[in-house]
N, C-alpha and C positions, 0 to 999 in steps of 0.2 A: 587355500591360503596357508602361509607357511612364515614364519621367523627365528628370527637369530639373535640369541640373546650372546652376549661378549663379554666378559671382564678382562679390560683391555691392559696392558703393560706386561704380559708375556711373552718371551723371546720367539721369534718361528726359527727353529732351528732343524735341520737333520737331512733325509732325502726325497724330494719330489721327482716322481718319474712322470716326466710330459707325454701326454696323451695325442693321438691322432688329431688333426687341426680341424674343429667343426665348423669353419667355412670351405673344403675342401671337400670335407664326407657327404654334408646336403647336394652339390650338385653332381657327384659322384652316385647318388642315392638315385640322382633325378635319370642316371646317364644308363641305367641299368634297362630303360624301357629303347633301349636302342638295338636291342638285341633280341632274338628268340633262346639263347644259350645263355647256361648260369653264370653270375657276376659274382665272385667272393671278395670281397671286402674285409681286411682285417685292420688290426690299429684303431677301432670304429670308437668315438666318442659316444657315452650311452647317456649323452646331454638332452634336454627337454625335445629342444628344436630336432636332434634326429629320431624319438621319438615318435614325434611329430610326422615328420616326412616318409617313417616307417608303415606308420596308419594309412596316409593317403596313397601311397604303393599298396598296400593292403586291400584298401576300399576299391580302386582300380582290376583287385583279379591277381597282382603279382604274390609265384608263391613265396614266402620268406622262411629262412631258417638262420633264428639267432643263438650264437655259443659264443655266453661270455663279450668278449667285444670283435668278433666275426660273423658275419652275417652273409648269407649267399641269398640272391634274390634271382628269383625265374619271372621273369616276363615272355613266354612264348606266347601265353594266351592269356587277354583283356578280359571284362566283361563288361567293361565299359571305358569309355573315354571321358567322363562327366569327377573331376574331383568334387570331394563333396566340401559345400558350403562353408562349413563351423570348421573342418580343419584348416582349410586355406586361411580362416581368419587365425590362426591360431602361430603363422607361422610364414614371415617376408617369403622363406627360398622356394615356395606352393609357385610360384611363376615360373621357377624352373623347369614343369613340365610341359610349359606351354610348346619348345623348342623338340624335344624329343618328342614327343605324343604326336606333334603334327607330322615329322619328319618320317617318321616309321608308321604311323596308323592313320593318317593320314586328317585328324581333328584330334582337339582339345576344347574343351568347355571348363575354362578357371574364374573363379570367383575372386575379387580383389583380394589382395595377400595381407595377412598382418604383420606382427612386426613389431619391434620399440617405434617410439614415437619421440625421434629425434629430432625432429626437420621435415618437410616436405623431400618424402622419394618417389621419385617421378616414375615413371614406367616406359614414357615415347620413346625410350632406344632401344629397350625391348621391340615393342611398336615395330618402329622405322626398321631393323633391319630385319626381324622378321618378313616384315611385307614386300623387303626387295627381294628377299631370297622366293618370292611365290607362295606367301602363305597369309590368307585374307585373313582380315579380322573385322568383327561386326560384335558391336554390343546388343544383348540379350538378357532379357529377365535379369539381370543385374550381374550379369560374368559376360567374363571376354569369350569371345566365342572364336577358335582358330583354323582353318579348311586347307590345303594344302591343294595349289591350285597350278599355276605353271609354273615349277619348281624347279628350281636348277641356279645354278652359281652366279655368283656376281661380285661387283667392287663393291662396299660397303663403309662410308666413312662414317664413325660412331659419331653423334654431338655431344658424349662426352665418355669418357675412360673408364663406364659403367664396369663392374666387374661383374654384376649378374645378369647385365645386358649382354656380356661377350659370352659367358658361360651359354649363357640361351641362344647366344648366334652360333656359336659354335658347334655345339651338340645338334645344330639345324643341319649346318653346311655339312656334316661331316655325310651326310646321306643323298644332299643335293649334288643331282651332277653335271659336272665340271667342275671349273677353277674359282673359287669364292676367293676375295682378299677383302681383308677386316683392318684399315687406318683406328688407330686412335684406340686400338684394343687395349684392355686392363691388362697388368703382364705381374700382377700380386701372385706370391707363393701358390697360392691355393691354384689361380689359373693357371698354371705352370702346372700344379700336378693333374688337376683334369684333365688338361691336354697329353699328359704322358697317358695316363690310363686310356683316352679314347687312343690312343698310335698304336697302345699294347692291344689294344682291340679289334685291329684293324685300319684304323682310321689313317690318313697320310696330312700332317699339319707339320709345316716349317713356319721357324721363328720364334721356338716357343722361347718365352722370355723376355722378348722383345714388344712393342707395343703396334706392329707390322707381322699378322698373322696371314699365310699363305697353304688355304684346305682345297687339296682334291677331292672332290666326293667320291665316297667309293660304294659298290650296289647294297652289300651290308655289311656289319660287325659280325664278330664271335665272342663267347665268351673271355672270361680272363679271372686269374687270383691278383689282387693286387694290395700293396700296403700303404693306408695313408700316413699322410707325411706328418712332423712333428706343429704342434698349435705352441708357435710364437706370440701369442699373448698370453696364455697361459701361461707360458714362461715366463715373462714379464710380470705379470701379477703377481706371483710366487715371490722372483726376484724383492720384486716393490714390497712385499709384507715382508720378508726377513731384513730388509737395509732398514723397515720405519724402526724395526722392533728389535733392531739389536744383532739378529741371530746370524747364524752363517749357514748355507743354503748349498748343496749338493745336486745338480740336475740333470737328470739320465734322459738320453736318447736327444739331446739338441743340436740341431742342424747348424755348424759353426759359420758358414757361409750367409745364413738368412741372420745371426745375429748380428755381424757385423755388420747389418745396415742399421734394424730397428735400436740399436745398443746407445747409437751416439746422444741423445739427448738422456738418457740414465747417466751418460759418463757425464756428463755437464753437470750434472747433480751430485757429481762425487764419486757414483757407485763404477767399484773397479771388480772385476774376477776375472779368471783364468780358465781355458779351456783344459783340460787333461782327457786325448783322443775325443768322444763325444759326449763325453762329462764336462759341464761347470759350474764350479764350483768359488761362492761368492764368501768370505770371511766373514767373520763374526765384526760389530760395532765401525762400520762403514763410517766416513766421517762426511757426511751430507754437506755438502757443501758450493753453489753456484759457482760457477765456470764462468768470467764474465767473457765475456765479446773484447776483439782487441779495442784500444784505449776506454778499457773498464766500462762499456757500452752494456746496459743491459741484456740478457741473452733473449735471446726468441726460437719456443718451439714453435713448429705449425707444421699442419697435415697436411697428405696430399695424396694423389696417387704413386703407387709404387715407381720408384725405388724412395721416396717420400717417407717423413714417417706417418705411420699409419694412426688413421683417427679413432680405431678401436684401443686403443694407447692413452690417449687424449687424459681420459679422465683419473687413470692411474696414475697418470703424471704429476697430474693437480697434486693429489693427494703427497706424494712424495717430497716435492715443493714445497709445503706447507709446513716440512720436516729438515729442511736445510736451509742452510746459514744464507738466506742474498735475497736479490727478487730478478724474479725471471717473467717473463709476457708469454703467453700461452696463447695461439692464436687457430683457434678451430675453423678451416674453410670450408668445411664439407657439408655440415650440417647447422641449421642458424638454432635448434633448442638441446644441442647435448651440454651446453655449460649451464642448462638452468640447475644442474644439482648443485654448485658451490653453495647453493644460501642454505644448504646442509651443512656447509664446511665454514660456515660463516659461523652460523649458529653453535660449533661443537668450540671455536675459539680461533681458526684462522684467521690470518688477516690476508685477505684478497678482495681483490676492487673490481668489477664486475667492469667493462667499458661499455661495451654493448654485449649482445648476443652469441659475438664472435671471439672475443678477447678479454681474459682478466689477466689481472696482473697478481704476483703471490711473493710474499715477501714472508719469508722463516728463518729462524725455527719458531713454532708457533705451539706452545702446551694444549691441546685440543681435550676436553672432557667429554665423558660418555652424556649420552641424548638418546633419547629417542628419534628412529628415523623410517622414513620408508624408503624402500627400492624404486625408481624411477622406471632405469632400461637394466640391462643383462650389465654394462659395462660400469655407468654411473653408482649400479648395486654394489658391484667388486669393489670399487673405490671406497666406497661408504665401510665397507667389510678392513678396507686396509686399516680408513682415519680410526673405526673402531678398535682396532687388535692396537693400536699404538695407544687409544685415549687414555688418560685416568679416569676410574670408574666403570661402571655399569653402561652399554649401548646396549638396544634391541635398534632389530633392523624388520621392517614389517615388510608384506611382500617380496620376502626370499625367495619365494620358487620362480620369478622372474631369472634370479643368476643360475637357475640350475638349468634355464635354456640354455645358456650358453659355459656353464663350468659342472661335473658330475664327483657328484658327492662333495661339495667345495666344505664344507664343514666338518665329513672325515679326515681328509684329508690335512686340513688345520691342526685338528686334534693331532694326531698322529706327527705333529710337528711342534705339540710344544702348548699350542694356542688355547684359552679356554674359552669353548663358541659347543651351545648348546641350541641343536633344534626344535622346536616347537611346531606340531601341525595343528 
């Protein structure tokens, strides 16, 4: 157990350099059993959750060697197919290996995955296209149990734009042979870069980007060096603490193409910066402010699948809101309990009106005071961390090691910009 004590009303100012994107590196981690040749991995986020995914590689037989944030993993020889129990709970992307382990060795034995506990996440599109692709599954002693049985390509239409469902059909097809086509595919940054990494590998996938993926199986992979891509919420976070608090904000290594989607509801809020090559850089005392909707219509964010704004976003947004002038509808469709953190932000002094499960509404600027609070999920934690660094007073944030699944060293990192946020193990 772990917190974050804050004395909030100091500027974040200075350079944050964004890190590899940790929904990228997990099935990237998972994609390495597809190979008998080594995977080098650089840009690696040394977040909880790829710790995590490092063990259960580990515990499987794969050999690993970490430097810094590079990591080369040999998977030529297993010593078993059985992930173990307590890590799978420890960590949603443990189903990742359900797709490669069967495709290459021919079974997987996964124990239910853990995870934040957002909403119900289903798992049947996993499921379902696994099984067309020829790969049984049968529940067992309490894990899925996965056999690789008449295997070979097929049409595949997803029930829904699962991103960790396509990641897991993908990494299936790329071994099955013939022609697989995947309808209704997720086409999110992250799947974009796994599909480049599995093509550097060998593999042959058109469409990447597109939500219409077209994989040739091919007999196997080779190794590959490859570098992951930049984590655009990360970036956003950062962004969201320097505009609540004043400061002005420097960010190295950002993908200018993936901003320009997730950016537009920040600009609604006011917050403007400029690219310089793959620097940007956000100015000091941003003047927070609601963008309304033509004839002065309240605005409305909401999530979605990519090109969508993204629902790992969601609750940094709140927070931001809370901090400019207007009200704006926030309307989360992905998951029915990530808005239960506002009665955090209720509690610190915002004023937001809860509708249902799906929608609140935030009307600011709102003086928020330090409280006592705990971390929920990885993203509703971040949030908590923002309203802190803005509040007047003293916050603790209890269950911090939650946000270090998903952000590494998020409290040096603060420091080193200004903020005063002191950890506690």
């Amino acid at each position: 157990m772990a917190r974050f004590i804050i004395q909030g009303g100091r500027p974040v100012t200075g350079q944050h350099t964004v890190p590899g994107n940790k929904n990228a590196a997990l099935p990237m981690l998972a994609a390495c059993l597809l190979t008998d040749e080594p995977v080098r991995l650089t840009n690696l986020p040394l977040i909880e959750d790829v710790r995590s995914m490092l063990a259960l590689l580990e515990h499987l037989g794969v050999g690993i060697t970490l430097d810094r944030h590079t990591v080369t993993l040999n998977a030529k020889s297993l010593r078993t197919t059985v992930l173990d129990p307590d890590l799978c709970r420890r960590v949603r992307s443990s189903i990742l290996f359900a797709g490669p382990l069967a495709a290459r060795h021919g079974r997987a034995t996964v124990s239910p995955p853990g995870g934040d506990v957002i909403g119900r996440r289903r798992l049947d599109t996993h499921f379902a296209a696994l099984t067309q692709l020829g790969i049984a599954l049968q529940w067992t002693h309490g894990a899925y149990g996965f056999r690789r049985r008449a295997f070979k390509g097929t049409d595949i239409l997803l029930d829904e734009a699962s991103v960790t469902a396509t990641e897991n059909a993908v990494m299936a097809a790329v071994l099955a042979p013939g022609r697989t086509t995947l309808f209704n595919a997720a086409c999110e940054p992250h799947v974009q870069d796994l599909c480049r990494l599995l093509n550097r590998m060998g593999a042959r996938i058109k469409g990447i980007g597109t939500n219409f993926l077209v994989i040739h199986g091919v007999e196997r992979l080779h190794g590959v060096n490859y570098r992951i891509g930049p984590d655009c919420i990360d970036a956003m976070s950062f962004i969201a603490a320097a505009a609540v608090t004043g400061g002005s904000l420097t960010l190295s290594g950002l993908s200018p193409d993936l901003f320009a989607v997730i950016q537009r509801p920040f600009c609604k809020l006011g917050i403007h910066g400029s690219f310089h090559g793959r620097d940007f850089q956000l100015p000091a005392r941003q003047k927070l402010r609601v963008e309304n909707d033509y004839g002065t219509a309240i605005p409305k964010v909401e999530d979605g699948p990519w090109p969508s704004f993204p629902s790992d976003l969601m609750s940094v947004s709140i927070v931001l809101a809370t901090q400019a002038r207007g009200t704006m509808l926030f309307f989360e469709k992905m998951f029915e309990s990530r808005m239960y953190f506002v009665d955090r932000l209720i509690d610190m002094g915002a004023r937001i009106v809860q509708c249902d499960p799906h929608r609140v509404i935030v009307s600011g600027p709102a003086r928020l005071n330090g409280t006592h609070l705990s971390s929920p999920d990885i993203r509703a934690g971040m949030a908590l961390l923002l309203a802190a660094l803005c509040a007047r007073g003293e916050s603790i944030i209890d269950n911090a090691q939650i946000i270090d699944r998903g952000y590494e060293n998020v409290e040096l990192d603060l420091q080193q910009l200004g903020a005063d946020i002191v950890r506690v193990d």
